[in-house]
C-alpha positions in Angstrom: 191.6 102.6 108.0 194.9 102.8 106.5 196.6 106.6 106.9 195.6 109.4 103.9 199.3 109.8 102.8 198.7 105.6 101.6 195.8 106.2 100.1 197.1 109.6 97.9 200.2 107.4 97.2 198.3 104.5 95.6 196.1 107.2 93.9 199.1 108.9 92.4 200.7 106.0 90.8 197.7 104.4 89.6 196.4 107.3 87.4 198.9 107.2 85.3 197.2 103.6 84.2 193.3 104.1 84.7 191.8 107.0 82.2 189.5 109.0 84.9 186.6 108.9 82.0 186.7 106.7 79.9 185.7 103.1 78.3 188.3 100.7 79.2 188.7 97.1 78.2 191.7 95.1 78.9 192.2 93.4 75.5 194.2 94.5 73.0 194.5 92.9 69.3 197.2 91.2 67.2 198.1 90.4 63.9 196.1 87.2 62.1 197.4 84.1 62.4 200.1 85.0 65.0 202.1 82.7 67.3 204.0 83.5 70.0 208.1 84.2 69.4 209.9 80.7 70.4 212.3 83.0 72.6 212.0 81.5 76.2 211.6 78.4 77.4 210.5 77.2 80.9 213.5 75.7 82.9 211.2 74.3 85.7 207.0 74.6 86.3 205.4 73.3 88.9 201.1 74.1 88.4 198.8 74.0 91.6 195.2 73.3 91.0 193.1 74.2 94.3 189.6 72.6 94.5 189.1 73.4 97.8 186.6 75.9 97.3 183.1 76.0 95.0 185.8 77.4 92.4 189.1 76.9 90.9 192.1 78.8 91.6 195.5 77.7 89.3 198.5 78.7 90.5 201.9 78.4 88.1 205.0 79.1 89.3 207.8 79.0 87.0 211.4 79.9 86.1 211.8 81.2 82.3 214.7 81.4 80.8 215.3 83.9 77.9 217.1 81.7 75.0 217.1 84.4 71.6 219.9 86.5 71.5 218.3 90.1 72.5 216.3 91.2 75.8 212.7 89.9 75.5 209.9 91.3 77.6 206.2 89.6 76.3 205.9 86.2 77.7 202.6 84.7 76.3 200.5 82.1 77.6 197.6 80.4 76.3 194.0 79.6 76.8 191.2 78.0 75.0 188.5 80.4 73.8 186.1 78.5 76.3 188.6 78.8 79.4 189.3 82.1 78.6 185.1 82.8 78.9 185.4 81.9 82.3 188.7 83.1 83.7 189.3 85.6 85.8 191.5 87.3 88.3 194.8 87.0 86.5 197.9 88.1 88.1 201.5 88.1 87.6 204.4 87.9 90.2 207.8 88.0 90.8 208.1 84.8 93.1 211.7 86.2 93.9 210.5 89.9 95.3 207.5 89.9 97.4 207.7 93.7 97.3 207.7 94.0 93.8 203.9 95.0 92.1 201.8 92.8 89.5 203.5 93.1 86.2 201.0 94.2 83.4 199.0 91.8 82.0 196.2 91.6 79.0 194.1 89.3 77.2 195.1 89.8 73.6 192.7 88.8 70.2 194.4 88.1 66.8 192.0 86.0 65.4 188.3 85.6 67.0 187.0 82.0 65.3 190.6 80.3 66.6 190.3 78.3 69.6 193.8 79.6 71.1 193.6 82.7 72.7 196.3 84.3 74.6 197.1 86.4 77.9 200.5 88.8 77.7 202.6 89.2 80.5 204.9 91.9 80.2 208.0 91.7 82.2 209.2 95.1 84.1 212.4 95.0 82.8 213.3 93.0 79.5 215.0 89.8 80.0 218.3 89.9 78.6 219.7 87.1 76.4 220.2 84.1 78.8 218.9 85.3 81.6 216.0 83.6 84.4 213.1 85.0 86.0 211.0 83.5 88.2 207.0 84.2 87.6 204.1 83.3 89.9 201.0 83.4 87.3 197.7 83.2 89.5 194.2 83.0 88.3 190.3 81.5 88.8 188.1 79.2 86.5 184.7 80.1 87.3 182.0 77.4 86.5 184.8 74.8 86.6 182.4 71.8 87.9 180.0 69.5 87.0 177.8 67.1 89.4 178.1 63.6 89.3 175.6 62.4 89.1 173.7 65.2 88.1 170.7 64.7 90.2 170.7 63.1 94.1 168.4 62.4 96.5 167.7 65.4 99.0 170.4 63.2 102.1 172.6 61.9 99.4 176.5 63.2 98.9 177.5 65.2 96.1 180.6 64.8 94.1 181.7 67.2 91.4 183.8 66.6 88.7 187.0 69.1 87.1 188.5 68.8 83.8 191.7 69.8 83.3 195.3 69.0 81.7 197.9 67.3 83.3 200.6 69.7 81.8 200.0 73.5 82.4 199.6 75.8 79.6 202.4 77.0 78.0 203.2 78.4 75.0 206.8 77.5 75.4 208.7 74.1 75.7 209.2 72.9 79.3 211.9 71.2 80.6 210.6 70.1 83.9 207.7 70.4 85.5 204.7 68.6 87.9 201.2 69.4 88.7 199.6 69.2 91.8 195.7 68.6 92.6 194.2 69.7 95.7 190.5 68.4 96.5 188.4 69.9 98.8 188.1 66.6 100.6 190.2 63.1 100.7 187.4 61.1 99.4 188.7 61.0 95.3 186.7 57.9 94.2 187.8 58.6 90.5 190.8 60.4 88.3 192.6 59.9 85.6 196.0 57.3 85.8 199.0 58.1 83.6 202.1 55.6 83.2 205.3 58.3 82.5 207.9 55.8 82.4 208.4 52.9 85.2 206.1 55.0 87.5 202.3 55.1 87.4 200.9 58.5 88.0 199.6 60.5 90.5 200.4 59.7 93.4 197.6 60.2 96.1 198.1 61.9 99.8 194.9 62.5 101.2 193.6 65.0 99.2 196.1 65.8 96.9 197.1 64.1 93.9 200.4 64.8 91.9 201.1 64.5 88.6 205.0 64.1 87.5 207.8 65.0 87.8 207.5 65.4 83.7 210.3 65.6 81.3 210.3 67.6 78.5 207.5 68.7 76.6 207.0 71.0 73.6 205.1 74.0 73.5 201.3 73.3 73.7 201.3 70.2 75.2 198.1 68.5 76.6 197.0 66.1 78.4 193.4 66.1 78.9 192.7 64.2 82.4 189.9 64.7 85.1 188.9 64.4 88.9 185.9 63.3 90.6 186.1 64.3 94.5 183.3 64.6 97.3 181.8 68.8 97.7 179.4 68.2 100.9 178.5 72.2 100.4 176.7 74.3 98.3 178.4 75.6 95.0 177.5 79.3 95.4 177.4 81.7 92.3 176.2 85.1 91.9 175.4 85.7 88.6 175.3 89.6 88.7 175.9 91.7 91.4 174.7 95.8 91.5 176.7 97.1 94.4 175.5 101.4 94.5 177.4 103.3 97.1 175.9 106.5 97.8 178.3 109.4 100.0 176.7 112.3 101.5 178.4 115.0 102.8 175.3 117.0 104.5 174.2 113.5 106.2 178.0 112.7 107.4 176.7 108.9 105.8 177.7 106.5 103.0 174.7 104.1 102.0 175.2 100.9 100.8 172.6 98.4 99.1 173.8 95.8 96.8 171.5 93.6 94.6 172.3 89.9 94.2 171.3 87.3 91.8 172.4 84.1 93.6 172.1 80.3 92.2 173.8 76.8 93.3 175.5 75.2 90.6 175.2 72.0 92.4 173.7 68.7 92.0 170.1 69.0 91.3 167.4 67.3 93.4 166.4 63.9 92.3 162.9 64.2 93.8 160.6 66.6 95.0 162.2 68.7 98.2 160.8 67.5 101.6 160.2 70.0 104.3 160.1 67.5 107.2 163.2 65.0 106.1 165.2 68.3 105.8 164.2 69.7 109.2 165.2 66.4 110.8 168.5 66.1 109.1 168.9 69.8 110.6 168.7 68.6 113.8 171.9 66.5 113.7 173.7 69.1 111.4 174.0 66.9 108.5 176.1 67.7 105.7 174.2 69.3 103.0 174.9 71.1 99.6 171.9 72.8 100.1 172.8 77.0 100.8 171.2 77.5 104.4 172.4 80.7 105.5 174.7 83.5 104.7 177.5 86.0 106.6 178.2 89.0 105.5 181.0 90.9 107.5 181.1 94.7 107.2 182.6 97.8 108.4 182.9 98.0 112.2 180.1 101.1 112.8 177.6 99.8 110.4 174.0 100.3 111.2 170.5 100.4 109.5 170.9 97.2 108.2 167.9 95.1 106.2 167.4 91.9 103.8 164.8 91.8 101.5 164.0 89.6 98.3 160.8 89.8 95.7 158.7 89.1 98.3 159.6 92.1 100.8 161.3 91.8 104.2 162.9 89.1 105.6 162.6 88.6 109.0 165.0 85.9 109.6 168.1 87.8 109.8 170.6 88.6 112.6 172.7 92.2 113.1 175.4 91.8 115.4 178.0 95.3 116.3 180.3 96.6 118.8 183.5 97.8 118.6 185.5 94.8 116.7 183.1 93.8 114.2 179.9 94.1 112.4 178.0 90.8 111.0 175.0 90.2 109.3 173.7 87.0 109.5 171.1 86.2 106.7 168.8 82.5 106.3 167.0 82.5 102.8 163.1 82.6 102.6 164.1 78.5 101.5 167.0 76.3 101.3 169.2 76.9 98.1 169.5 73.5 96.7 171.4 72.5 93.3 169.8 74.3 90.0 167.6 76.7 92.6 168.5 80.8 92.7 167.6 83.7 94.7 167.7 87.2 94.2 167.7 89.4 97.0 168.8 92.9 98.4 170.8 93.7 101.2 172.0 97.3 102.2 173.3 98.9 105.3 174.4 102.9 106.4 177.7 103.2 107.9 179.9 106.9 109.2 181.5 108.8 106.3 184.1 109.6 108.8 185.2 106.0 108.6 185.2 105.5 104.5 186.4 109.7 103.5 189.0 111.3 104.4 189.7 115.4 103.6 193.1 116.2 101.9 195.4 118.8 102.7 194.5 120.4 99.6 190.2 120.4 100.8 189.8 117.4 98.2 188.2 114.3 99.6 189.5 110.7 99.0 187.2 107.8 99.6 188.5 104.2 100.4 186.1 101.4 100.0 186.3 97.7 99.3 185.3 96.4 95.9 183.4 93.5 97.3 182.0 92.6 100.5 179.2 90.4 100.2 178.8 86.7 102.1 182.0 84.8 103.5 181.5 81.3 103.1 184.2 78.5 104.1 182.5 76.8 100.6 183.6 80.7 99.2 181.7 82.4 96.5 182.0 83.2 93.0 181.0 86.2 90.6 180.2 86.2 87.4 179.3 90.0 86.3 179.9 92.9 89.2 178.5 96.7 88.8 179.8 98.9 91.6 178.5 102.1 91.3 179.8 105.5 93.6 177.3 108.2 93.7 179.8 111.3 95.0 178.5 114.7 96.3 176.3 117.4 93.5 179.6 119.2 92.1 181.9 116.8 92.7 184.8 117.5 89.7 188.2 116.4 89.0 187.6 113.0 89.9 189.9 110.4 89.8 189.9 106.7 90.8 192.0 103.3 91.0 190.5 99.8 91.7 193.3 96.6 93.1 191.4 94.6 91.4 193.5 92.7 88.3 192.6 95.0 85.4 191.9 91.8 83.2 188.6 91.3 84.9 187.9 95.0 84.4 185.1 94.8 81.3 184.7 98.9 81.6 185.0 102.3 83.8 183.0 105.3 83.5 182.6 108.5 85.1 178.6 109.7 84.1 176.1 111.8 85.8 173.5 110.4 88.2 170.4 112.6 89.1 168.0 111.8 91.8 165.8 114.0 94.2 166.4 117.9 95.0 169.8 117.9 92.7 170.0 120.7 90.3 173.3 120.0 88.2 173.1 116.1 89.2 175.7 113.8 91.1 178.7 112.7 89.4 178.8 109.0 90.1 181.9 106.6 88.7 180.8 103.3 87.3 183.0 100.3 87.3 182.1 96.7 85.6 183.8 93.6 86.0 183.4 89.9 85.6 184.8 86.5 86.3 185.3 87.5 90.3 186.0 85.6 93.4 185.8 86.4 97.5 189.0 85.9 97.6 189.1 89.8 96.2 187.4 91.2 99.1 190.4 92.7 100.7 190.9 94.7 97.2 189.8 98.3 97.3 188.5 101.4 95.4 189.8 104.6 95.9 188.3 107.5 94.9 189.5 111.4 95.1 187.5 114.2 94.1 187.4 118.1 94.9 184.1 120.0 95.9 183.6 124.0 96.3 181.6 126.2 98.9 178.9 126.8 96.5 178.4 123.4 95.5 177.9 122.8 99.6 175.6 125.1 99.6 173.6 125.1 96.3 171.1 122.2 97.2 170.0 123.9 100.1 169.8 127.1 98.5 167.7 126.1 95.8 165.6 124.0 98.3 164.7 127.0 100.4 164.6 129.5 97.3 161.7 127.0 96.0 160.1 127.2 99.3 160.2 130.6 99.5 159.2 131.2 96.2 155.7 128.7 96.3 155.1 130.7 100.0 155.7 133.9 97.9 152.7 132.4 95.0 150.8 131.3 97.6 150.5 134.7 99.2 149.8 136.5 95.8 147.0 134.2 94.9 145.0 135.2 98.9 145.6 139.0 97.5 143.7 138.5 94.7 140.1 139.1 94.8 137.7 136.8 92.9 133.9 138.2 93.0 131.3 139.9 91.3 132.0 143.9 91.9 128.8 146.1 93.4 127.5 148.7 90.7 
């Protein structure tokens, strides 16, 4: 647990940006029929496509230069409508100053039935005329595969299949630039060949392809290209996720239970599954894109775990704690082959004393990670998220901040949640988001909020006034005499 004072600090600078109760939507509109200004251009690019996990993370890094004749500060850069649908985590660095935060970024609209749709990156400090920065634009495509073929035998190998274009998006010309492609294994049977002057393109290492170096191209330039690679694990997606986190101060707890809606986005089965041909192959550890079992760290002090799916309980689980970690190991009722889901809840209690700290003030801050979930090598993707903190009855001036990239945050809302014994109800801040990935599991919410004596103490009191006022009925109704009076 990092020290308070980090916690208050990130708190402090972050209000300024999140509303504490409010809507919020990260897109923003334009006029019709807009394009971006031609005032940079892109000196050198270099784009790295990772397929090393059951999603797609693109990483651009690239030197801009500033060619109009006044400071610019929007650098634009474009999507399809249907990349856009499934893009997520967008981030903006300076590549030159580690230390330096994400600059702000957005999805912007101008015109909803064109295909081009646009993320703005706005630079910390305009860009004066002539100048160079050097930006490290990050982000995931989620549902970035298909299987082929679509449909294998239960022993057979899978290979999936990623479309993509060989120069990176850009809504400015480039002057140089290369992409590199990095498979999740060496075995490439098929991609697309390109002949850029003398040289045929890519060329192949292993698992990594690369593409260029490129020339000059204009602004928008595409070539559309593709890669078929062996994926010998399952393609894990969670469709929705409900994450409630409940604190109580009376109980010194903070319940957990989140609610997952899991599928494999793999290669379907060709046949009819066979029990006994899969527990041979499980004798020898065969490679599978079948999902067999699941690891979900958590905190270290985490108790009272359980697994349960439509069903009821599942027994095959594992709970393993001591002073260094907490793991929970879960197996599925049945294997998770391609095109098969499973819901399923899994919650645990762990220590306030480890999540909330107390202010010097006698608020409270609470520090908890967005996502926890399963930690696969094969990783794990999210398509909608619903984390939901239930505070203390009474809990008021609340204020929050999330590190996760604000254009994957679909809305925040701070809302009253009632439940058993409350009076005035629990306050309870809502956040939604979509297009996630695993790889945001070190990203965390933190929370401050301010209670009173009375608000302490106003559960119990009402609790024990209602007790003492049904003993107080019950004793009225014994005095009371029901009988036929003697003339």
């Amino acid at each position: 647990m990092k020290p308070l004072f980090v916690a208050s600090a990130l708190l402090a600078v972050a209000f300024s940006a999140l509303p504490s109760a409010s809507a919020s939507s990260s897109r923003s509109s334009l006029p019709a029929q807009f394009l971006p200004p031609q005032v940079f251009r892109n000196a050198n690019l270099v784009h790295i496509i990772s397929l090393e996990k059951n999603y797609v993370k693109d990483q651009i890094n690239v030197l801009i230069e500033n060619v109009s004749n006044e400071p610019q500060s929007d650098y634009y850069v474009p999507f399809t409508t249907e990349q856009i649908a499934r893009l997520g985590g967008f981030e903006v660095k300076d590549r030159k100053n580690a230390n330096a935060g994400p600059f702000v970024s957005e999805a912007v609209e101008y015109d909803p039935n064109s295909d081009t749709q646009y993320y703005r990156i706005r630079l910390p400090t305009p860009l004066k005329a002539g100048g160079q920065q050097t930006l490290g634009i990050s982000f995931y495509n989620l549902k970035a595969y298909r299987p082929l073929p679509a449909s294998i035998k239960q022993d057979e190998k899978q290979y999936l299949v990623h479309d993509f274009s060989v120069y990176a998006p850009s809504a400015y010309p480039t002057l140089k630039q290369k992409t590199e492609i990095k498979a999740a294994s060496s075995t490439i049977p098929d991609y697309t060949k390109l002949t850029e002057g003398e040289e045929e393109q890519p060329q192949k290492q292993g698992a990594k392809l690369t593409y260029g170096p490129f020339g000059e191209k204009p602004a928008g330039a595409v070539s559309p290209a593709q890669v078929r690679f062996e994926f010998t694990k399952p393609v894990t997606h969670v469709s929705t996720l409900e994450r409630d986190i409940e604190v109580s101060h009376w109980g010194g707890n903070i319940a957990f239970e989140e609610r997952y809606t899991m599928h494999n986005r793999g290669a379907n089965l060709s046949s009819p599954f066979d029990r006994v041909k899969y527990a041979q192959s499980s004798l020898f550890s065969a490679a599978s894109n079948a999902l067999k079992e699941l690891r979900v760290p958590l905190q270290v002090g985490s108790v009272d775990p359980y697994f349960t799916d439509v069903i009821g309980n599942v027994s095959t689980s594992k709970f393993r704690s001591n002073k260094r970690e907490a793991l929970l190991e879960l197996k599925p009722r049945y294997p998770l082959f391609g095109g098969w889901k499973y819901p399923f809840t899994i919650g645990w209690n762990t220590d306030a004393a480890n999540l909330l700290r107390r202010t010097a003030t006698g608020g409270y801050v609470l520090k908890v990670p967005f996502l926890e979930g399963p930690r696969q090598a094969e990783g794990v993707e999210y398509g909608q998220v619903m984390i939901r903190v239930v505070l203390p009855e009474g809990a008021r001036n609340v204020k929050y901040y999330t590190g996760i990239p604000e254009s994957s945050i679909v809305k925040t809302e701070v809302s009253v949640h009632k439940t058993y014994l409350d009076t005035l109800g629990r306050t309870s801040v809502t956040i939604e988001a979509q297009n996630l990935v695993d790889a945001f599991r070190d990203r965390d919410v933190i929370i401050s909020y301010e209670t009173s004596a009375l608000d302490t103490l106003r559960k119990p009191f009402i609790v024990f006034a209602s007790m003492m006022a049904v003993y107080a009925a019950a004793w009225a109704v014994g005095k009371v005499e029901v009988g036929f009076a003697k003339q």
